[in-house]
C-alpha positions in Angstrom: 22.1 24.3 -46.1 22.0 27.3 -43.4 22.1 26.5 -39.8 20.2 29.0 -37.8 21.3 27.5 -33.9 18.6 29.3 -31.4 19.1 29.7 -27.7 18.0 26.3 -25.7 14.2 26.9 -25.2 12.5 26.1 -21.8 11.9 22.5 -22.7 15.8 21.6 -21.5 13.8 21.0 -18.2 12.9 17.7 -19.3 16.5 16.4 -21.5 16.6 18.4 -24.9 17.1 21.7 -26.3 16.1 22.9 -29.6 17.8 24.6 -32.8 16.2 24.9 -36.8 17.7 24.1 -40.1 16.2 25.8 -43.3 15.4 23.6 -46.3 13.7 24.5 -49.2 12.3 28.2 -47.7 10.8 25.9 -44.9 12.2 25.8 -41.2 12.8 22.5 -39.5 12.9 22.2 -35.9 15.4 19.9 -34.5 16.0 18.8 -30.9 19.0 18.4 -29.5 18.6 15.0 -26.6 20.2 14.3 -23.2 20.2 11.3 -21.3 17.9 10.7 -18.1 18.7 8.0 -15.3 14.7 7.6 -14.6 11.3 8.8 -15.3 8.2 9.3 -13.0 4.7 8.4 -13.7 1.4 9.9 -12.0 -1.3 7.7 -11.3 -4.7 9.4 -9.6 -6.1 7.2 -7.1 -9.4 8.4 -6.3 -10.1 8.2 -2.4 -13.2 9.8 0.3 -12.9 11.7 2.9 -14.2 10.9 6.4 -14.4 11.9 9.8 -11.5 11.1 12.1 -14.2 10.3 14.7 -17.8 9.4 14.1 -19.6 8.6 17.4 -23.3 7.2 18.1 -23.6 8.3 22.1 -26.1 7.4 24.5 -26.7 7.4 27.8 -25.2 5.1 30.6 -28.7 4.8 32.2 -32.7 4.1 31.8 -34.8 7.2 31.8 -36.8 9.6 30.3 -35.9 12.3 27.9 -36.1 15.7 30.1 -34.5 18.1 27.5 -32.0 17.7 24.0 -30.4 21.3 23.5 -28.8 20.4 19.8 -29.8 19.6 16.6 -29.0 18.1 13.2 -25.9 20.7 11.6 -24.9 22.0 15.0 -21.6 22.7 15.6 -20.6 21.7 19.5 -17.5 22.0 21.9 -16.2 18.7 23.9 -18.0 19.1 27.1 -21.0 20.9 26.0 -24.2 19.6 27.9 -26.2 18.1 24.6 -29.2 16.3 26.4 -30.5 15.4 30.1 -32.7 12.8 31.4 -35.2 13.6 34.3 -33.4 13.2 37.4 -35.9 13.7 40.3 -35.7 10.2 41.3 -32.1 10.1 41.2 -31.7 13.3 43.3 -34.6 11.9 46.3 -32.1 8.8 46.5 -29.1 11.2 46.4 -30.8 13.2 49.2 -31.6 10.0 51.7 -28.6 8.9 50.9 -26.6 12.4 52.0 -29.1 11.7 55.3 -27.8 8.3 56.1 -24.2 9.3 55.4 -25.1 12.5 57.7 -27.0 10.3 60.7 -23.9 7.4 60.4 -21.0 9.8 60.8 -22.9 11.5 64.0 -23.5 7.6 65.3 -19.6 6.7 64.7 -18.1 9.8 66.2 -20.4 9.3 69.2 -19.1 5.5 69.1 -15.2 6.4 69.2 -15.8 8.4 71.7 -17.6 5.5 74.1 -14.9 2.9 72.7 -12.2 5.1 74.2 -14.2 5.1 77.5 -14.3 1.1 77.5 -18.4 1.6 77.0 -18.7 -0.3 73.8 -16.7 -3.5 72.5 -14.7 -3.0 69.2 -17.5 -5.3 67.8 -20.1 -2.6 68.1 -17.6 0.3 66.6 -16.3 -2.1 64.2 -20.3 -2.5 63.3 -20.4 1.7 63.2 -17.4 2.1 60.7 -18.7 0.1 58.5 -22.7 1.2 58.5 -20.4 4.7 57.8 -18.6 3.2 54.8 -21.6 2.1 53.2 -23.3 5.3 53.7 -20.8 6.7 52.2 -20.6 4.8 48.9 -24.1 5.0 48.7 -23.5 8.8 48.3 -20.9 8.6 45.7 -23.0 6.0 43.8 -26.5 8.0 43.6 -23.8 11.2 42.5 -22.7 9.0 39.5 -25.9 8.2 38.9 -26.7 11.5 38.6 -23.6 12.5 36.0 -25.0 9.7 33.8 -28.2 12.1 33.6 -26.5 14.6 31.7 -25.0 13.6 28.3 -21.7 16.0 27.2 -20.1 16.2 23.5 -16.8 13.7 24.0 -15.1 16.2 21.1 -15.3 19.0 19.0 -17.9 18.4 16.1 -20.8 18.5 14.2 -24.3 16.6 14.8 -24.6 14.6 12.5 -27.7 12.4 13.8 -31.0 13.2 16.0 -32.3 9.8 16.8 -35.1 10.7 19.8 -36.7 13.7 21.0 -37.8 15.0 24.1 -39.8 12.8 26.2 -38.8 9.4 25.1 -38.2 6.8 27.6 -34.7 5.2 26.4 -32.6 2.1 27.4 -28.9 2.7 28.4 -27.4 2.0 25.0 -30.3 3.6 22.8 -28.3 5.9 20.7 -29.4 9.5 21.3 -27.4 11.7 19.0 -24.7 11.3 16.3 -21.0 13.4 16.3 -18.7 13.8 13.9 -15.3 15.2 14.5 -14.9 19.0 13.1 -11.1 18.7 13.9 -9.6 16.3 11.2 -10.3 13.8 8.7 -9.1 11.3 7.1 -8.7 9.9 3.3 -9.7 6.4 2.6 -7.9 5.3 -0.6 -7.8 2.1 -2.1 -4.4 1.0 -3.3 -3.7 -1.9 -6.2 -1.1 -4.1 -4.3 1.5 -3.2 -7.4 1.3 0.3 -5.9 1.9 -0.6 -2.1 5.7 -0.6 -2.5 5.4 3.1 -3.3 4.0 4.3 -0.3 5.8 5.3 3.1 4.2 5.2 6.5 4.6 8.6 8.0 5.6 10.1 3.9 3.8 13.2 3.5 1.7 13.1 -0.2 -0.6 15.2 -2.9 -3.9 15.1 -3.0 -6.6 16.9 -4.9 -10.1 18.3 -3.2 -11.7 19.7 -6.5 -9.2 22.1 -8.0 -7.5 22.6 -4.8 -4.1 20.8 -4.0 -3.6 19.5 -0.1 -1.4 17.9 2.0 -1.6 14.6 3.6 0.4 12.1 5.5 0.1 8.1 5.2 -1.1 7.3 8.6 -1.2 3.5 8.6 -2.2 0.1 5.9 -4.4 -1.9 5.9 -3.2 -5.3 6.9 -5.2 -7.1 4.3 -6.8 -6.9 1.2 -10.3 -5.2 0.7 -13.1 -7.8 0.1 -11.0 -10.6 -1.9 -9.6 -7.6 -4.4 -6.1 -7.3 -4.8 -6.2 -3.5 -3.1 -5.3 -2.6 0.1 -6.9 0.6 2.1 -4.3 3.2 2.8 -5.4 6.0 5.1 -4.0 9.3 5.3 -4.4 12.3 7.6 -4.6 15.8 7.1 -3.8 19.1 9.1 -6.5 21.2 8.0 -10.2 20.6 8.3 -12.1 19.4 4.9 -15.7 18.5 4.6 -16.3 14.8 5.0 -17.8 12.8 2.4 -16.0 14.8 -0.3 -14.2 13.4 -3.0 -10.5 13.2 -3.2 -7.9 12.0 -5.3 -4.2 10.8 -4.3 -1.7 11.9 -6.8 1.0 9.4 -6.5 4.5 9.8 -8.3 6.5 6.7 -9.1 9.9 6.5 -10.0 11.1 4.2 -12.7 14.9 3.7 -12.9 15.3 3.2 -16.7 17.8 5.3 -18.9 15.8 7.0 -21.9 15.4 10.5 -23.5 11.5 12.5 -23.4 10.6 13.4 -26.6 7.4 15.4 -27.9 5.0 13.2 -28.9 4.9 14.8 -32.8 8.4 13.6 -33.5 7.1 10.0 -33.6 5.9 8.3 -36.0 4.3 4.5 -35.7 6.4 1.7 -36.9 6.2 -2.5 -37.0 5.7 -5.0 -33.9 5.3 -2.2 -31.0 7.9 0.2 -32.0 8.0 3.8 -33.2 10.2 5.9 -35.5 12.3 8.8 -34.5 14.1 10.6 -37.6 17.3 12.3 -36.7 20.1 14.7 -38.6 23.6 13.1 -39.0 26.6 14.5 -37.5 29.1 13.3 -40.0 28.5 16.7 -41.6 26.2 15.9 -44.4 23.2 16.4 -42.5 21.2 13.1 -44.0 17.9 12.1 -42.5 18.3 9.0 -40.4 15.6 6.9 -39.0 15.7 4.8 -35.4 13.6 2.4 -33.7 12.2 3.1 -30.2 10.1 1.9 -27.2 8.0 4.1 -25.7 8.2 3.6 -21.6 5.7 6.1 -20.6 3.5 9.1 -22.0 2.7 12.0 -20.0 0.6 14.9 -21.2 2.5 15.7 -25.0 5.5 14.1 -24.4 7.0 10.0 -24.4 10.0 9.0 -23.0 11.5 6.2 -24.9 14.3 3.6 -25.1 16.4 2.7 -28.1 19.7 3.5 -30.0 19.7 7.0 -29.9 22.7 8.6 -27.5 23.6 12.1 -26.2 23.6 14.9 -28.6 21.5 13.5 -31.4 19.4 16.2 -33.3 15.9 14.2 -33.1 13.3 15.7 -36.0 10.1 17.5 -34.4 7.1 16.6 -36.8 8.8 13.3 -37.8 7.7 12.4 -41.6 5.3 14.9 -41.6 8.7 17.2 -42.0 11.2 15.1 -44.0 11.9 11.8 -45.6 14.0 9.4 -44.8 17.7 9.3 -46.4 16.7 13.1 -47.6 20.1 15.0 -47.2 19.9 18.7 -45.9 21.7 21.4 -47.5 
């Protein structure tokens, strides 16, 4: 038999290398194993995405409708005036009330003066100050009053919802418009309570938005399960802006601390009661075909990393009895 031993190919990444024996004018790919500590598995939760803020806002006060300066798509700054209500019976209280304020601060000046004079009892300027005061409040409430005619955006978003139009008369808490933050958003992903131990408030972890791969932190869980199910709702935020209501899926890797060796998928072959077949070269120089018994942990895309009596430096058979038989000595 002729050994031809080939450089370690880039598959050493994952525990082997490979070399070839020639038998019979036919090559035969062997693969020489290593030892790993653990293994990590992928799971693909899928998840949405959602507004970090999604507000119904309305006015504070009765009134009618005067003029609504967004619609449905529009994209709005916090403090942006979005709607008023007709304020010209506001604004003739806010004007008597500026004249009574006006008329009682002329009356208590004129009254300090007299109480200093000993013409009028404290009784009488003690009846001036406060006539003053509540002038004064009356002011500051009819200018409130006032504010709540003008509705502003709380944040930076999108309108979402137009739920009136010009003219209506509305209650206080009829909603008027509906904002969705344009800033950040969050994934809502629903986590089996086998997972939960996996995940890390504040751990930074991959997601998927189509074919694009983002970024997102675990923000907080859920205390409790979702509806009776044995899943609990993680949430995750992101740095960057993504359109709510998209799709997402978390790509969660778990670590499972269990020695075993990755090998391709081809160099197996189905055995009895769960287990599979590796074939193997000998090392006591004779180069026989031996056969061991594994258990397969875990399969990820073409390869299976698997348990059993195989050790360090073992020269595992791709193509398993597809390649050679069993007990077949190489020469």
């Amino acid at each position: 038999m002729t050994i031809y031993k080939e450089l370690c190919k880039s598959i050493i990444l994952i525990g082997f290398c490979s070399n070839t024996f020639l038998y019979a004018d036919q090559k035969i790919e062997v693969l020489e194993i290593k030892t790993a500590s653990s293994y990590e598995v992928s799971k693909t939760l899928p998840g949405e995405l959602l507004p970090f803020q999604q507000s119904k806002i309305a006015f504070e006060i009765t009134g009618r409708i005067k003029s609504i300066s967004v619609d449905i798509g529009d994209r709005v700054e916090q403090g942006d005036v979005l709607a008023k209500l007709n304020d010209s019976e506001i604004n003739a209280n806010l004007e008597q009330a500026v004249a009574r304020l006006d008329l009682a601060k002329q009356v208590l000046e004129r009254f300090k003066d007299l109480k200093q004079k000993g013409f009028i009892s404290n009784q009488e300027f003690d009846k001036a100050e406060s006539e003053y005061l509540v002038a004064k409040s009356q002011v500051k409430f009819f200018e409130v009053k006032k504010a709540q005619t003008i509705l502003k955006a709380p944040y930076d978003g999108f309108i979402q919802n137009r739920f009136v139009d010009e003219g209506t008369v509305i209650n206080g808490s009829n909603p008027i418009l509906e904002i969705l933050d344009s800033n950040k958003v969050e994934a809502h992903v629903s986590i089996p309570e086998d997972l939960i131990e996996n995940l890390e408030i504040s751990k930074e972890y991959s997601f998927l938005i189509g074919q694009e791969e983002v970024i997102g932190k675990l923000k907080r869980l859920a205390p409790m399960s979702i509806s009776g199910s044995n899943s609990r709702l993680a949430i995750f935020e992101f740095n960057n802006f993504f359109v709510p209501g998209s799709l997402i899926d978390l790509i969660l890797k778990i670590r499972r601390n269990e020695r075993g060796f990755w090998l391709p998928i081809n160099s197996l072959s189905q055995s009895e009661q769960g287990l599979w077949s590796v074939y193997s070269i000998s090392a006591d120089g004779k180069s026989t075909v031996e056969k061991d018994l594994v258990q397969v942990l875990h399969f990820e895309n073409n390869f299976a990393f698997v348990s059993g009596t195989l050790k360090d430096g073992d020269l595992v058979v791709k193509g398993g009895l597809s390649k050679i038989i069993e007990g077949q000595t190489l020469k």
